[in-house]
C-alpha positions in Angstrom: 0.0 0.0 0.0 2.7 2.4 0.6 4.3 2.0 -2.8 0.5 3.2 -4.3 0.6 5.8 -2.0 3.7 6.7 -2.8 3.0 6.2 -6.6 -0.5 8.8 -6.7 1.8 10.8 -4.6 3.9 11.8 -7.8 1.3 11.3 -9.9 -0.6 14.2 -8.0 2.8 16.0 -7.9 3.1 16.2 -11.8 -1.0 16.6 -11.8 -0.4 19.8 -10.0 2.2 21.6 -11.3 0.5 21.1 -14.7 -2.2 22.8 -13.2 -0.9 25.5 -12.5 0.9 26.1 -15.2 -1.9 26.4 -17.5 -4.3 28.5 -15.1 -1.0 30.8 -15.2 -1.1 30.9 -19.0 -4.9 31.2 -18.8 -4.7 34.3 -17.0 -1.6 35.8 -19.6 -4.0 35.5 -22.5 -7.0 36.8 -20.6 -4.5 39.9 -19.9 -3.6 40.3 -23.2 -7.4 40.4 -24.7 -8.5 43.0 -22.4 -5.6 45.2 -22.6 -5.3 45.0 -26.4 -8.5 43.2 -27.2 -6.8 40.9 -30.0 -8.9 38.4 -31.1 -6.6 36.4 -32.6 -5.9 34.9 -29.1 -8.8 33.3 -28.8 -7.6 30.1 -30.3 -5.0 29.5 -28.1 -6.8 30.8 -24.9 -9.5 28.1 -25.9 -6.3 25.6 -25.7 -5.1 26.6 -22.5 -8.3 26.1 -21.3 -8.7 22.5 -22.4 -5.7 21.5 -21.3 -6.3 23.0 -17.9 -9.9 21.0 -18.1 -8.3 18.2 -19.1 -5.7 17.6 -15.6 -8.8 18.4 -13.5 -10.2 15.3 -15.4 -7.7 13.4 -14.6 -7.5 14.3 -11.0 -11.6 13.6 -10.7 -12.0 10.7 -12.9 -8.8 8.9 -12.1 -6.9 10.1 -8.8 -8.8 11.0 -6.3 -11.0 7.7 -6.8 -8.0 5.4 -6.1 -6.7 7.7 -3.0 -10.2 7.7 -1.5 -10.1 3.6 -1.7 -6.6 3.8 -0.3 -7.9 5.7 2.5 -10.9 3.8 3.1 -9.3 0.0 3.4 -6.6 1.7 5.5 -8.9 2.8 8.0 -11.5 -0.9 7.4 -7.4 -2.2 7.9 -7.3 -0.7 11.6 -11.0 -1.4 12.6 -10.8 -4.9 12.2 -7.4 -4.4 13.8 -8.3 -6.2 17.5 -6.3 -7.3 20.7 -8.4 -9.2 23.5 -5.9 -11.0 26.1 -2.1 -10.3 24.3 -1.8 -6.9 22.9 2.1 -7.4 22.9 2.2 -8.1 19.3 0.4 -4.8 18.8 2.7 -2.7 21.1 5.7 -4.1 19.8 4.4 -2.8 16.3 3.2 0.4 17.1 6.5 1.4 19.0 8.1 0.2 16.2 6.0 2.2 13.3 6.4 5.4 15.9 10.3 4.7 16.3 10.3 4.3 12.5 8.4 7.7 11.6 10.6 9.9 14.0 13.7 9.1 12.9 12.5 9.6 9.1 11.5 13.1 10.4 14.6 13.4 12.1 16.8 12.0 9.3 14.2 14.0 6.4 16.1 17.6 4.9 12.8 19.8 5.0 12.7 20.8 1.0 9.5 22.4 1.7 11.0 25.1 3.8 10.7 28.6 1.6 14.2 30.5 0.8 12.9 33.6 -0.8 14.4 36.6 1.4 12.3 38.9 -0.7 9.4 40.5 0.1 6.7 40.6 -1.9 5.3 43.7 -3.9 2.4 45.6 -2.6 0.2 44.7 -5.3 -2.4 47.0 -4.0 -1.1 50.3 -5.7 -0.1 49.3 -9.0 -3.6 51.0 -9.9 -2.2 54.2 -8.4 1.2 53.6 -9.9 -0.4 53.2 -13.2 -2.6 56.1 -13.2 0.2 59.0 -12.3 2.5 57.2 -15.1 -0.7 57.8 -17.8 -0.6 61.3 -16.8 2.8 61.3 -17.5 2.1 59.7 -20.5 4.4 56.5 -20.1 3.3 53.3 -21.1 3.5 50.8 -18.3 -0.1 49.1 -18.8 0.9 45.7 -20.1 3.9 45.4 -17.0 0.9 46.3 -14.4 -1.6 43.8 -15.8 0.7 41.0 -15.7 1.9 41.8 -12.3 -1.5 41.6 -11.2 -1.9 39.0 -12.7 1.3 37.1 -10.8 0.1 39.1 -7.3 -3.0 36.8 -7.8 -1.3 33.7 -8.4 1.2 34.2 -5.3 -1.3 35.2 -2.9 -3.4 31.8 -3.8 0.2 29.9 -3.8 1.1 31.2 -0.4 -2.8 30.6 0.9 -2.1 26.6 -0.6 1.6 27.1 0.9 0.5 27.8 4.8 -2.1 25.6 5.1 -0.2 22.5 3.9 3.2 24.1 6.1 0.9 24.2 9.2 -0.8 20.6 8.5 3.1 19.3 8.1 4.2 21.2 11.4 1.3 20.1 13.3 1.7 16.5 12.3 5.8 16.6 13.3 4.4 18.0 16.6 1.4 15.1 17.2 4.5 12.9 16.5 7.5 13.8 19.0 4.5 14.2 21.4 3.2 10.9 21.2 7.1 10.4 21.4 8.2 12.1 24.1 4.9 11.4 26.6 5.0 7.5 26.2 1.7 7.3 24.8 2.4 4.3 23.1 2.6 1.9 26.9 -1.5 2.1 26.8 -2.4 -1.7 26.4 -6.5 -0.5 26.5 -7.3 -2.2 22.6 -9.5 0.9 21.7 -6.3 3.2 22.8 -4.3 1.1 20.7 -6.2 1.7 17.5 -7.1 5.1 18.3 -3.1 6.2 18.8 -2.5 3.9 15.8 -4.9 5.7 13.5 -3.3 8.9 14.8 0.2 8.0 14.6 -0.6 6.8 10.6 -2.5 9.4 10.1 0.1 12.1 11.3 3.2 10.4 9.5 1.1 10.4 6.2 0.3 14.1 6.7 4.1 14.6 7.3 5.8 12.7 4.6 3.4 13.4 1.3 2.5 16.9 2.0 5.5 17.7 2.3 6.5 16.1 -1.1 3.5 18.3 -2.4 5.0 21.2 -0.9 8.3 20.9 -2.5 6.5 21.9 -6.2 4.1 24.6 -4.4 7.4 26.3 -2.5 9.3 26.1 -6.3 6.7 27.8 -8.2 5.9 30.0 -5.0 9.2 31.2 -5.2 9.6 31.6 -9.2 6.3 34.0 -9.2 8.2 35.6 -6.5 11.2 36.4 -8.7 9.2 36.7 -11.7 7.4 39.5 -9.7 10.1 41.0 -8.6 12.0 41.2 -11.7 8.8 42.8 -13.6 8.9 44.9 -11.4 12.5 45.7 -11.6 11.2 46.1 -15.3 8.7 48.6 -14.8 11.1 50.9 -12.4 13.8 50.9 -14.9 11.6 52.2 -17.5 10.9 54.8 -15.5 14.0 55.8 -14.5 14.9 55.4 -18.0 11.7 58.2 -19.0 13.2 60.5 -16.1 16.5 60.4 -17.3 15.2 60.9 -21.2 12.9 63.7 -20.0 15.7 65.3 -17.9 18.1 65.6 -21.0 14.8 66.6 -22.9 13.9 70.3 -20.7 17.5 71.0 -20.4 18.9 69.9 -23.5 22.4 71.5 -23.6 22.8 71.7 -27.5 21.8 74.9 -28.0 22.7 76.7 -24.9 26.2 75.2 -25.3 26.2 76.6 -28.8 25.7 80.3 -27.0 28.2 79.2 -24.5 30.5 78.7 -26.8 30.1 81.5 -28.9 30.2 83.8 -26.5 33.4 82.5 -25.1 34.6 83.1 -28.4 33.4 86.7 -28.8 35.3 87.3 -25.3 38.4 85.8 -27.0 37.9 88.0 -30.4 37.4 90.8 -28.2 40.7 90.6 -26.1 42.5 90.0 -29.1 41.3 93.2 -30.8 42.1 95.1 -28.2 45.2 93.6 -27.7 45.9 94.7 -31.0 44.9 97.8 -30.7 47.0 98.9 -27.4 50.1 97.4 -28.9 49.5 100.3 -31.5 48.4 102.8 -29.3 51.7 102.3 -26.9 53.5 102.3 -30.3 52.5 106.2 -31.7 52.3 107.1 -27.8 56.2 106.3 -27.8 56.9 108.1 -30.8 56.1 111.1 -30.9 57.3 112.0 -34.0 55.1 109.8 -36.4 52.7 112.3 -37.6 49.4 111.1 -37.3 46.1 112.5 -39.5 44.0 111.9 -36.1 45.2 113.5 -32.4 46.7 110.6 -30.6 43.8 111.6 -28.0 41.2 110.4 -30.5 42.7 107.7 -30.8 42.6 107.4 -27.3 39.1 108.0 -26.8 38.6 105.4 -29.4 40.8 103.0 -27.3 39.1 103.6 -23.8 35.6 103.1 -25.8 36.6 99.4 -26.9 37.9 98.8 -23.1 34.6 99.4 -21.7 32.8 97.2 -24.4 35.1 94.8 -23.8 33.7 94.9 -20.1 30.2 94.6 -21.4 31.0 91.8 -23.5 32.7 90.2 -19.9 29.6 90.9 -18.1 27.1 89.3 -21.1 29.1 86.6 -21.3 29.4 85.7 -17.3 25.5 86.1 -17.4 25.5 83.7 -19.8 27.4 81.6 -18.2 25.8 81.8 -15.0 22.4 81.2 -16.4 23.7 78.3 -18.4 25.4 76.8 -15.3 22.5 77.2 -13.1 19.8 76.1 -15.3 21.1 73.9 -18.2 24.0 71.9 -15.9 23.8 72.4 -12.7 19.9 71.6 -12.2 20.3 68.8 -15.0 23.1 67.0 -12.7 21.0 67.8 -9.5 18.0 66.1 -11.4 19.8 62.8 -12.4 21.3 62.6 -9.6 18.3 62.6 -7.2 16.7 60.4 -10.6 19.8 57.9 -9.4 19.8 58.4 -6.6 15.3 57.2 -6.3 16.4 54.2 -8.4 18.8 52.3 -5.4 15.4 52.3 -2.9 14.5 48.9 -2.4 10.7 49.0 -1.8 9.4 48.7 -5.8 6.2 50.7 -5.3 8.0 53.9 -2.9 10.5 53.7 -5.8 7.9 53.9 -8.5 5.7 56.7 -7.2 8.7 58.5 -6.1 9.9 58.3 -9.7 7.0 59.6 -11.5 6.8 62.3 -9.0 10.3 63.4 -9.8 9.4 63.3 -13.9 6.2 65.3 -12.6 8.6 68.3 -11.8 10.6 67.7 -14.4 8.0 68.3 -16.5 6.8 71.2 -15.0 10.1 72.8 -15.7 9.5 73.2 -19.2 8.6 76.4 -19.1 11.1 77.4 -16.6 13.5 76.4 -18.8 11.9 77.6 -22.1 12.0 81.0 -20.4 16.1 80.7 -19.2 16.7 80.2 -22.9 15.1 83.3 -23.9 17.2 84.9 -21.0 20.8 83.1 -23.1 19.6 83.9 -26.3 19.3 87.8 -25.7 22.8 88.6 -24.0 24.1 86.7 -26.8 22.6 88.6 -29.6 23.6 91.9 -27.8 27.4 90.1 -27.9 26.9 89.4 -31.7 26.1 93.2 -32.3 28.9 94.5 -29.8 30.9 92.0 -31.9 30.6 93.7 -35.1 31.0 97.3 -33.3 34.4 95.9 -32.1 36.9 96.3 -34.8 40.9 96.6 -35.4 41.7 100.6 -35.3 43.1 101.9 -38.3 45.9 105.1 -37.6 46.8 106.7 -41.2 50.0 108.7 -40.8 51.6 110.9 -42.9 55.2 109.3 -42.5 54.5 105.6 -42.8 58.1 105.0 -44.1 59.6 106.0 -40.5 56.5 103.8 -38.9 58.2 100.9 -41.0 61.9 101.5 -40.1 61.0 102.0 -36.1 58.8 98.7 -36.4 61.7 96.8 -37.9 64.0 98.8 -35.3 61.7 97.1 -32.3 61.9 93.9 -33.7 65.6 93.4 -34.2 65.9 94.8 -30.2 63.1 92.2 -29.1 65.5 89.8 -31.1 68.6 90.8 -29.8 68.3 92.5 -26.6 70.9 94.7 -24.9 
């Protein structure tokens, strides 16, 4: 009889994970028709479904008949079970099937134990989750659905997981109790066959739910991962929106174009009027190149460029400053806080804290949209002084002489004294 037992055991372990396998697929193609109402997966919903029909048949027509017969001649086996004058026979067997059944308990690695250190999601807000992401118009339907859908099947895995873990602990403790208190010394014949029944009854608990258990606990722990991973899936994709978003509003292309430029006015500006004072300190030296202007003028004309030169300075730090504040600085400050969101480890906080983040983001546009207006206008001022800012030409009425001092200056930079 054990070896039958033992046999619809398995045969009720492969039964069952079958089962659940195709009530899992069952559900993914319900999913799929009501998000995206494709009719084309009909047919293989249709085949899911008779499959799943199909290893309940089994199960009705073919198992559970044969375990209910086992069960029934076990128990007709123990009522006709009798001890009148010698119950010896009947002591010596029972302390033998006790001493038998604790040390397989003792001896038995507990498979059925779960490992998962995980916790699992709280399924309860993906609703919430899902609605601020359609306001931020990011797609995470599909993700949602199917984690609802594997919520469902964990919270009916662990229901199925419990009850058979607290039928398998209650059974080990019936059994070290009968153990430990010496029940089995009771020679009364209706003792005998009660703590019998008991004792058969416990061990059977035991030993085949916990073989059951062992498939539960797997897939338990897969929808578990799976969860978690999806999960995983769905806050990725958001980070990876934030992030996009983020180099969206304060896209640098343009406002580094203006940086640049007018870091490049600045240097066309110093060089002008580096230019130009070389030739001022030139004619102011000597004195006796005749010029057609007053070297005053040409002064005047000098000091004019210094102080655009200064604007141009000023426009440019503004520039800067806005670019650094707004386009950089606040771009950094937002991935890094976006980074920073992504290493929580509660999934839901981390969601809702993400599409909060690309909620201000977003309402930065026009923040932003203005701070570009505020670059672009020092800068066209900086193209305009630009084109003001030219090389000054001195016409003199000697320029021989200004040729022979120049070359004069030259040879004495060359060969100093």
């Amino acid at each position: 009889m054990d070896k039958k037992v033992t046999e619809y055991t398995d045969r009720l372990n492969e039964l069952m994970k079958n089962l659940f396998k195709e009530k899992s697929e069952i559900r993914k193609m319900n999913a799929i028709i009501s998000i995206y109402n494709e009719g084309s997966t009909e047919i293989k919903e249709e085949d899911e479904n008779e499959k799943y029909q199909e290893y309940l048949k089994v199960y009705n027509d073919d198992i559970r008949p044969i375990v209910d017969d086992i069960r029934n001649k076990a128990y007709d086996h123990l009522k006709r079970s009798s001890c009148i004058h010698q119950c010896n026979a009947y002591l010596l067997n029972y302390a033998r099937l006790l001493n038998k059944y604790i040390r397989s308990i003792v001896d038995t690695t507990d498979q059925s134990v779960l490992t998962v250190v995980k916790s699992i999601n709280d399924y309860n807000s993906l609703d919430k989750l899902l609605e601020h992401a359609q306001k931020e118009n990011i797609n995470i339907e599909e993700d949602v659905y199917l984690l609802k859908l594997l919520g469902q099947e964990i919270k009916e895995l662990n229901y199925l997981y419990v009850i058979n873990r607290s039928l398998i602990n209650h059974a080990n403790k019936v059994l070290l109790y009968m153990k430990e208190n010496g029940i089995l010394f009771d020679t009364k014949e209706d003792k005998i066959l009660k703590s019998t029944k008991e004792l058969i009854n416990n061990y059977c608990v035991f030993h085949h739910l916990m073989i059951l258990n062992i498939p539960i606990k797997k897939i338990y722990e897969e929808k578990i991962k799976e969860s978690n991973d999806l999960f995983s899936t769905i806050t990725k994709k958001l980070k990876d929106e934030g992030d996009k978003l983020t180099d969206s509003v304060f896209s640098e292309e343009e406002s580094n174009k203006i940086l640049k430029s007018s870091e490049e006015i600045v240097q066309y500006a110093e060089r002008i009027l580096g230019e130009n004072k070389k030739k001022r300190d030139f004619f102011k030296k000597y004195r006796e190149i005749i010029t057609k202007r007053r070297l005053e003028a040409l002064q005047y004309d000098f000091s004019y460029q210094e102080e655009m030169k200064e604007e141009i300075l000023n426009r440019a730090q503004l520039i800067y400053r806005i670019y650094n504040k707004v386009f950089h600085v606040n771009k950094n400050n937002h991935l890094k806080k976006l980074n920073e969101i992504a290493q929580y480890t509660d999934s839901i906080v981390k969601g809702n804290l993400l599409l909060e983040k690309i909620s201000a983001i977003s309402k930065e546009k026009n923040l932003v949209e203005q701070n570009k207006t505020a670059l672009e206008n020092p800068h066209e001022r900086l193209i305009s002084t630009k084109d003001d800012f030219i090389e000054i030409e001195i016409e003199v009425e000697n320029p021989s002489m200004v040729e022979e001092l120049k070359e004069k200056e030259e040879k004495l930079a060359r060969y100093p004294e």
